[in-house]
C-alpha positions as CSV (number, residue, x, y, z in Angstrom):
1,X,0.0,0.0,0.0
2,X,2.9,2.3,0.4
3,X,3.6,2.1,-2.8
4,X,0.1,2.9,-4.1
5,X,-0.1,5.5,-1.7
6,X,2.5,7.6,-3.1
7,X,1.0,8.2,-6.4
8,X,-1.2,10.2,-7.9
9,X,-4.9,9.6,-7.5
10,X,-6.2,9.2,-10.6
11,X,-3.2,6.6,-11.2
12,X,-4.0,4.7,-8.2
13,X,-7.9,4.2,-9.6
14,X,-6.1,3.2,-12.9
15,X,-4.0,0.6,-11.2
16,X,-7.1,-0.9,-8.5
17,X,-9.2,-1.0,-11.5
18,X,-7.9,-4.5,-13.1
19,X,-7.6,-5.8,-9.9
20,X,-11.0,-5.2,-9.0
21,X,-12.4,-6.7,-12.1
22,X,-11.5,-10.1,-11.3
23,X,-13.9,-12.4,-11.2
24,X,-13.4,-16.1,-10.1
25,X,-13.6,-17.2,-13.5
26,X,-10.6,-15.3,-14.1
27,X,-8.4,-17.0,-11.5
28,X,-10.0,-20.4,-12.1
29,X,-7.9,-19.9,-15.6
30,X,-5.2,-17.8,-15.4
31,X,-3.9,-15.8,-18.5
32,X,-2.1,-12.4,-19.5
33,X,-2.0,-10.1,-17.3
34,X,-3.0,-12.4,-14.5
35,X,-0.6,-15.5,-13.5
36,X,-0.5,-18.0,-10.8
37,X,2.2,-19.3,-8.3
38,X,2.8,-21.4,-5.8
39,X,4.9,-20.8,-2.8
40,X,5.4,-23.1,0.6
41,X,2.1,-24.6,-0.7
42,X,-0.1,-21.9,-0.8
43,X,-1.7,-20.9,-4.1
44,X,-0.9,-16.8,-5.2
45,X,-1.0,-14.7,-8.2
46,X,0.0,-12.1,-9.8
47,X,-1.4,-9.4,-11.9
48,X,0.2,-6.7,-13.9
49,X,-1.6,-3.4,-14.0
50,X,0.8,-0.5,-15.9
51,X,4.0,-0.9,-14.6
52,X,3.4,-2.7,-11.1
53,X,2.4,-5.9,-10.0
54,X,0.1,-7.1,-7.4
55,X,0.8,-10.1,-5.5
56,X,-2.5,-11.6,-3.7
57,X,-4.0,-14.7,-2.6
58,X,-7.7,-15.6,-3.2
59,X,-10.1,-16.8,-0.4
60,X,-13.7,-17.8,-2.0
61,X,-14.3,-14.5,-3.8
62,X,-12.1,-12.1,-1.3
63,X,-8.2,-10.9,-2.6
64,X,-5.8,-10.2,-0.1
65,X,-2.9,-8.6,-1.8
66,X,0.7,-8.6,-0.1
67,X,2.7,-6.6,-2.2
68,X,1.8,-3.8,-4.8
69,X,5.3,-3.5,-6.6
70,X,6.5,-1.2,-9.2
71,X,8.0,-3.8,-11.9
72,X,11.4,-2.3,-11.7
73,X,12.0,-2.9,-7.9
74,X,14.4,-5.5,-6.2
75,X,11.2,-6.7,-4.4
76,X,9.5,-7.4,-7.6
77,X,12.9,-9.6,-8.9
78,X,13.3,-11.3,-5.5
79,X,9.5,-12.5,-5.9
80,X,9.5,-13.4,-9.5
81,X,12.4,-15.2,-9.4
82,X,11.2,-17.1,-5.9
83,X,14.4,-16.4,-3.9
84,X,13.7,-17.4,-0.3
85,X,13.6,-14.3,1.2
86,X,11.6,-12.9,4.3
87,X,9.4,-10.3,4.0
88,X,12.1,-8.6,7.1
89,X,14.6,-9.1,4.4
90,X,13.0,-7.2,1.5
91,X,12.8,-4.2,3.5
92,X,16.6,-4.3,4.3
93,X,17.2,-4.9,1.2
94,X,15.5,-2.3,-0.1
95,X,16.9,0.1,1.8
96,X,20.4,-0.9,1.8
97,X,20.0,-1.6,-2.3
98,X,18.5,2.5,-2.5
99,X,21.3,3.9,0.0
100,X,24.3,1.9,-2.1
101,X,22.3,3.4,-5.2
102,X,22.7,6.7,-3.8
103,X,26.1,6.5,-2.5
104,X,26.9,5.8,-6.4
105,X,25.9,9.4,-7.3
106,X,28.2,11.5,-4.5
């Protein structure tokens, strides 16, 4: 949500819109934008919407979404690529991969 929150209103309806338009049909049979995963056997998904990604899980007709990610981020690698990393982790990460980013431009 922090990373939704940041932006622009009327960007933030663009990006909720997909992901509200989902019906169960939809996750029943996955396809483009919308794909499925499974990690320590639980069933998730993921669907693109401009450039970020939602990552969510599906109980009866209720999404719970864990991560909104901007499609560029070390968060959004780490996931697609199902590195075993804690959710602790991404947040260090992410901070420490920004600061050595930064420390780059002095």
């Amino acid at each position: 949500m922090h990373e939704l929150n940041r932006l622009d209103q009327l960007l933030q309806l663009d990006l909720v819109e997909p992901i509200s338009a989902l019906k169960p049909s939809d996750l029943a049979q996955p396809r483009e934008p919308l794909g499925r995963f499974h990690r320590a056997g639980k069933e998730f998904y993921r669907l693109r919407a401009g450039d970020f990604r939602f990552y969510f899980d599906a109980f009866g007709e209720a999404l719970h979404v864990h991560y909104i990610l901007h499609k560029n981020s070390l968060e959004d690698f780490l996931l697609r690529n199902k590195l075993p990393v804690s959710e602790q982790q991404l947040v260090e990460q992410h901070s420490k991969f920004w600061k050595y980013l930064e420390s780059l431009t002095k």
